[in-house]
C-alpha positions as a printed NumPy array, in Angstrom:
array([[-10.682,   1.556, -22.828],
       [-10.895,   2.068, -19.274],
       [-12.121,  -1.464, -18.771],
       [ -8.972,  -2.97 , -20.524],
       [ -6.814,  -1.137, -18.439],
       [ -8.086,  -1.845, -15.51 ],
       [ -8.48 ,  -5.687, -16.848],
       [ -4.374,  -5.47 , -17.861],
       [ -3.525,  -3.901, -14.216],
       [ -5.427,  -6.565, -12.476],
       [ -3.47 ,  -9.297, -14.58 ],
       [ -0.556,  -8.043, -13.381],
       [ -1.12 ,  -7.564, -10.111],
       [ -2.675, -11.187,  -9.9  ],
       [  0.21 , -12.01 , -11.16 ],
       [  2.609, -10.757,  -9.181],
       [  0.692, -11.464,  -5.692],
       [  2.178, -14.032,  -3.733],
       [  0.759, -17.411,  -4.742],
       [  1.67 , -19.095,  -1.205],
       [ -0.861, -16.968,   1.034],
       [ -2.917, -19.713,   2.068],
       [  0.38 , -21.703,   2.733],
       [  1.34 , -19.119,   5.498],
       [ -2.008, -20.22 ,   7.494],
       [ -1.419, -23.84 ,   7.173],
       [  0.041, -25.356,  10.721],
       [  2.356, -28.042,  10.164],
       [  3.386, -30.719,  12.891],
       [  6.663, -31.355,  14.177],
       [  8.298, -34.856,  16.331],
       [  9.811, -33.27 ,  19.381],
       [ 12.003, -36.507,  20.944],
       [ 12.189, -36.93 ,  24.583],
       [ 14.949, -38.647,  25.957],
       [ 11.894, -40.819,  27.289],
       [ 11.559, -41.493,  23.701],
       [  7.605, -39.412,  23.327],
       [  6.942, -37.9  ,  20.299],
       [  4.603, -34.849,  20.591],
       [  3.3  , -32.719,  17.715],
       [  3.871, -29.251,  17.896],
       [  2.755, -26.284,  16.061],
       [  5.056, -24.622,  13.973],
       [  5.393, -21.002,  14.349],
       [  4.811, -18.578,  11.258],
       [  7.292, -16.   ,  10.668],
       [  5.28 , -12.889,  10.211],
       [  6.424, -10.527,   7.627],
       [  7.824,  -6.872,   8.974],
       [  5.806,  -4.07 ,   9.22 ],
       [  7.883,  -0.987,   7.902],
       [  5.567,   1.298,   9.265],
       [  6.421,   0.08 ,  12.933],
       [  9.955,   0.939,  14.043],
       [ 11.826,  -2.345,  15.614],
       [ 12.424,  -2.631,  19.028],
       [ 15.099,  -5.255,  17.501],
       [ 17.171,  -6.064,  14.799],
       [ 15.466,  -6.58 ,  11.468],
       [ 16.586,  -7.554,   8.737],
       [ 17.09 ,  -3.558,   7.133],
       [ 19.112,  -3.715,  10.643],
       [ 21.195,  -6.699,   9.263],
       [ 21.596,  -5.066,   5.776],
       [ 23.561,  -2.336,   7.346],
       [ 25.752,  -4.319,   9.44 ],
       [ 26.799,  -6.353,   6.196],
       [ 27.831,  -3.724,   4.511],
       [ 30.883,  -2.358,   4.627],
       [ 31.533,   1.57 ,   3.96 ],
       [ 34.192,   2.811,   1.703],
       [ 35.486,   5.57 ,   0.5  ],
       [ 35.345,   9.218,   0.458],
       [ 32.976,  11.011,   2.581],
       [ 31.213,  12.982,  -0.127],
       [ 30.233,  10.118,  -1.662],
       [ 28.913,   8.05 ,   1.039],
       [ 27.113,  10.799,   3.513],
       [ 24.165,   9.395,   3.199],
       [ 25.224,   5.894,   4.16 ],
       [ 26.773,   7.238,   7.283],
       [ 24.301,   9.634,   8.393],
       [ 21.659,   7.01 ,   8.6  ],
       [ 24.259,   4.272,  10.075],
       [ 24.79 ,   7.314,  12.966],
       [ 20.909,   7.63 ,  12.947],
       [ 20.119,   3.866,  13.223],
       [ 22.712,   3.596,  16.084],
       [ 21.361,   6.675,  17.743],
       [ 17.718,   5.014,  17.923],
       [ 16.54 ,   5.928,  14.579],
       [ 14.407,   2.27 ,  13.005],
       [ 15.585,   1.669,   9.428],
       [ 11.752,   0.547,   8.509],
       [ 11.308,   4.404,   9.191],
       [ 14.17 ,   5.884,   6.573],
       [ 13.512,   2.685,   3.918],
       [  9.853,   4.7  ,   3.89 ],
       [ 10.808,   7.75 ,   3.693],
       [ 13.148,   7.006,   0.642],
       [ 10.129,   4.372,  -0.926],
       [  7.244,   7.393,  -1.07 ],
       [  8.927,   9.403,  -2.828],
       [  9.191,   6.583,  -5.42 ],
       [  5.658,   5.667,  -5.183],
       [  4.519,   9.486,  -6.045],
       [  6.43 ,   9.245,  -9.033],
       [  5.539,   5.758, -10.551],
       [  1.821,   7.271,  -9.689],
       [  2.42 ,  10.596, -11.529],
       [  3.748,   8.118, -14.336],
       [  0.494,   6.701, -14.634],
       [ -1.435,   9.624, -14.655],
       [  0.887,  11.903, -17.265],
       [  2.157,   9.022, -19.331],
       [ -0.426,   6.153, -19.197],
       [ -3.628,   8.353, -18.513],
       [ -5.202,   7.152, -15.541],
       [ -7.244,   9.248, -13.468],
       [ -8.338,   8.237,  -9.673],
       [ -7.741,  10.385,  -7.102],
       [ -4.653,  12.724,  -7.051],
       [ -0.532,  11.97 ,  -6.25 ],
       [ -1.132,  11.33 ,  -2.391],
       [ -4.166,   9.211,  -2.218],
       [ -2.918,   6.24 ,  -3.928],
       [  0.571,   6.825,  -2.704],
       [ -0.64 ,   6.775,   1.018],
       [ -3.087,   4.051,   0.404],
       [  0.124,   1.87 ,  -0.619],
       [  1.459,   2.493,   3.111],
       [ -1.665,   1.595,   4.03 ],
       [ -1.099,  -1.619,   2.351],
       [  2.524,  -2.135,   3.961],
       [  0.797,  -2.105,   6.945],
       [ -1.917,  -4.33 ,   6.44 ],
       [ -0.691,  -6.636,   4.125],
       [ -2.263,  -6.916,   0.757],
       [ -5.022, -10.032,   1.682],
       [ -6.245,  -8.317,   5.03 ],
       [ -5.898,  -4.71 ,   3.344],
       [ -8.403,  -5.518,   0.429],
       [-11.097,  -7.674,   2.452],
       [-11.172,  -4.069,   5.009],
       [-11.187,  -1.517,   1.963],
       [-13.76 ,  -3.326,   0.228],
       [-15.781,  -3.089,   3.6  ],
       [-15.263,   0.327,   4.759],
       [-15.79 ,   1.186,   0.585],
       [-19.031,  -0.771,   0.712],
       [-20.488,   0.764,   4.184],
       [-19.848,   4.078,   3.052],
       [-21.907,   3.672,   0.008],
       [-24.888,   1.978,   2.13 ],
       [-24.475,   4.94 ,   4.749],
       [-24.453,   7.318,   1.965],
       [-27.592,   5.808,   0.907],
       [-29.335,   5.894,   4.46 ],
       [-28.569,   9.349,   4.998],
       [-29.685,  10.825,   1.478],
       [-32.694,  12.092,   3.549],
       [-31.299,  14.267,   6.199],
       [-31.638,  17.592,   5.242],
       [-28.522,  18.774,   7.034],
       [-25.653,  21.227,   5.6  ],
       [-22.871,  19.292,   3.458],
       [-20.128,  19.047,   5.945],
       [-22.698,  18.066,   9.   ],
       [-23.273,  15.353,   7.025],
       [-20.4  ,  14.218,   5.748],
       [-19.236,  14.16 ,   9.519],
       [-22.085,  12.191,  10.647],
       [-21.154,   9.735,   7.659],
       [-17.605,   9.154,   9.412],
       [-19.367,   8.493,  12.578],
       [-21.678,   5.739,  11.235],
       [-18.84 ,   4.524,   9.557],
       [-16.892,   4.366,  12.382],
       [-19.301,   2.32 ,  13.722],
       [-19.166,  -0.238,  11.391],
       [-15.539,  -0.559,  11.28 ],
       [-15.683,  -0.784,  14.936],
       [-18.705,  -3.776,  14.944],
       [-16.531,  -5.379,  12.098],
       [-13.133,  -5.51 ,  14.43 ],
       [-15.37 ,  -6.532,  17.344],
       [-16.862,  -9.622,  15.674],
       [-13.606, -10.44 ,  13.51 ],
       [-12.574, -13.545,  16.153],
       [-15.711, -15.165,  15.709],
       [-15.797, -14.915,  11.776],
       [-12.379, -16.311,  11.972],
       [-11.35 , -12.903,  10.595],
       [ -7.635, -13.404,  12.624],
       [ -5.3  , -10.718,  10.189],
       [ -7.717,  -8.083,  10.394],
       [ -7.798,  -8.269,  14.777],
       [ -3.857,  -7.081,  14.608],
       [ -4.657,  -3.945,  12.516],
       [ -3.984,  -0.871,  13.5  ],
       [ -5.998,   2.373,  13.635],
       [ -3.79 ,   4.169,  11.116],
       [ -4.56 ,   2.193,   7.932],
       [ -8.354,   1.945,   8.549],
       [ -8.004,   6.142,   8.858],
       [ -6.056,   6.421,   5.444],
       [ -8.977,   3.788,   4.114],
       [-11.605,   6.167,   5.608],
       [-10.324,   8.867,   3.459],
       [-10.385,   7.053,   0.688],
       [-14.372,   6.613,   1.509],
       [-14.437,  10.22 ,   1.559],
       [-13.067,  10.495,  -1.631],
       [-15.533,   8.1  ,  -2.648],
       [-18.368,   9.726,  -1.577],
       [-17.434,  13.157,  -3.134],
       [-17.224,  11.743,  -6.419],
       [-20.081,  10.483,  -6.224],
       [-21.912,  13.878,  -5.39 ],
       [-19.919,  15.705,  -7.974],
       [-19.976,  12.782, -10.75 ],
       [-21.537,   9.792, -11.844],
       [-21.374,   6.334,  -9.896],
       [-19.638,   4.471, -12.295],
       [-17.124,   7.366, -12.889],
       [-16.347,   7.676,  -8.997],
       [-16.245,   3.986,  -8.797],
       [-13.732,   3.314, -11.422],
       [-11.836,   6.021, -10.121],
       [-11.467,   4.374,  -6.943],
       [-10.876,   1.523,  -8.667],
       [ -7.85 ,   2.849, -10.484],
       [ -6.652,   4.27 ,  -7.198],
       [ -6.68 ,   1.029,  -5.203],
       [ -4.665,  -1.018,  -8.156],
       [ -1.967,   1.813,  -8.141],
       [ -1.669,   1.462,  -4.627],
       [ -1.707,  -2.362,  -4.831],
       [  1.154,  -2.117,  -7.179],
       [  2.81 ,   0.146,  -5.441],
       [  2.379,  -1.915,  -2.425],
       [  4.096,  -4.375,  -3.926],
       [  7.279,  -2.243,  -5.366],
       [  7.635,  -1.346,  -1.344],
       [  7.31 ,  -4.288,  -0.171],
       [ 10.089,  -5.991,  -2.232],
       [ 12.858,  -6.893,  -0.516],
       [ 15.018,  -5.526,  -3.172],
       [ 14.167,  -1.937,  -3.866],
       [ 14.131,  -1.818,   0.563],
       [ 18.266,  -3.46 ,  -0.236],
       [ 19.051,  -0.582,  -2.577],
       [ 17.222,   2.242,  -0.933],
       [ 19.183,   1.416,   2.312],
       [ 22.408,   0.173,   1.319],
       [ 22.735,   2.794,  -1.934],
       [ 20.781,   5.893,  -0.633],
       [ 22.799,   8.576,  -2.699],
       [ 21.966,   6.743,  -6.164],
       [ 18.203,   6.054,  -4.879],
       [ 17.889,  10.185,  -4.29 ],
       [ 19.15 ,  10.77 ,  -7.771],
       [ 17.438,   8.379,  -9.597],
       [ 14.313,   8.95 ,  -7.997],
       [ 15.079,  12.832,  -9.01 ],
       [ 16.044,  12.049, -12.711],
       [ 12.838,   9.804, -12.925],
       [ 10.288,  12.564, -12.057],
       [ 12.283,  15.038, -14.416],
       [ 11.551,  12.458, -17.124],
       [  8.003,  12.053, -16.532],
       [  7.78 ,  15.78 , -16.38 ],
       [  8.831,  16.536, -19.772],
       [  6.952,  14.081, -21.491],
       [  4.651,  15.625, -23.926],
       [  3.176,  13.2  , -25.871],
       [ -0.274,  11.658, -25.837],
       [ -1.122,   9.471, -22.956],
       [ -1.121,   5.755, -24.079],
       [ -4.646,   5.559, -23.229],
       [ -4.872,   8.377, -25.051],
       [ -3.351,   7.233, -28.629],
       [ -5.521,   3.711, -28.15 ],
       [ -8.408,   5.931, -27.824],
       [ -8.185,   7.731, -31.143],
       [ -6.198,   4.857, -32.69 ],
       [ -8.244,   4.888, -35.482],
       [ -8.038,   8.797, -36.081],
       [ -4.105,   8.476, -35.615],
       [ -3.671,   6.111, -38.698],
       [ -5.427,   8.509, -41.124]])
């Protein structure tokens, strides 16, 4: 069951993901006319998405949101509109408050999948950081470094199964040969052509290092295949999550309508909270005992 839920979330993410990545690396020319009448070709320059995670030196487009809207009405019911616009025009960055109202969203589509649907992976925060990990990375560059830092932590794991050293020596001594690698990776990413993973910054690849930890604890305490399709389960949450951030309409209505975001958001996790029922992948587990 666990592999046909995992099978159904990758369909949907694949099917969600942007289909025109590889069109945002393609360099198309231009004809620049001179009044010499010389054509050149020139480059055209890719827009590059915006990182929430970095507050704007400029205006964004969360900063252009604001200014179209106009705000009406009684003061109890728009404070929350008007203490951000104060907040944004006192040098607050809207990327920063659009997060803060998006996490709390992601924690509770993630405790939906855990109390309603039944998947496991590892905890409320994990997956729910991992998805601002994602914002930050993008999904394509994201993935190819998780799967590395993933995949060097289980080699180094390996390596090290000899030292006879306390469990937290080691474990440090695992971050520093992983750091190591992630370091030789970034180094060597201009020549392998590698060009979205040189503009990363430090504080995704540290929220993908503790995923590695997780990693390697499950392994200790479980099985291999357990830990890995936990992980597995973790990174498609986040991925999907990910996504549900990055939409440019759930950033439009967490901005522009922040008083029925906070309730909603509220009146969601209630609901999750008093479900009772079996877990889906509960009631396709004992389908067969169910229709006796």
């Amino acid at each position: 069951m666990r592999k046909l839920f995992f099978g159904l979330l990758s369909f949907i993410f694949l099917a969600t993901f942007p289909v025109n990545i590889l069109a945002a690396s393609k360099v198309s020319p231009t004809i620049t006319v001179t009044p010499q009448i010389t054509a050149t070709p020139s480059a055209v320059v890719v827009e590059k998405e915006e990182d929430l995670t970095v507050p704007t030196e400029n205006k964004g487009k969360l900063d252009k949101m604001l200014e179209e809207q106009k705000v009406e009405g009684w003061f109890g019911f728009n404070v929350l509109k008007l203490a951000i616009r104060e907040a944004v025009k006192g040098g607050v960055s809207p990327n920063t408050i659009v997060v803060l109202f998006l996490f709390p969203l992601v924690a509770g589509l993630v405790a939906f999948s855990r109390q309603v649907v039944g998947v496991s992976g590892f905890g409320i925060i994990t997956p729910a950081i991992l998805s601002v990990a994602f914002l930050s990375t993008g999904g394509v560059a994201g993935l190819v470094l998780l799967t590395f830092i993933m995949t060097a932590a289980t080699l180094s794991r390996m390596a090290m199964k000899r030292v006879k050293v306390p469990y937290l020596p080691k474990l440090s001594m695992l971050i520093w040969l992983l750091s190591l690698e992630v370091m030789g990776l970034l180094l060597l990413s201009p020549h392998l052509g590698l060009s979205k993973l040189m503009g990363v910054g430090i504080f995704p690849i540290l929220l993908f290092v503790l995923l590695a930890e997780s990693f390697i604890e499950a392994q200790i305490t479980r099985s291999f295949q357990t830990s890995l399709f936990m992980t597995l389960e973790t990174v498609i949450l986040a991925l999907i999550a990910y996504k549900v951030m990055s939409a440019q309409f759930v950033q439009s209505q967490v901005l522009l309508h922040p008083e029925v975001s906070v309730v909603m958001i509220l009146a969601f996790d209630y609901a999750v909270g008093r479900y009772k029922g079996l877990r889906l992948l509960e009631i396709w587990r004992f389908r067969k005992m169910l229709k006796k």
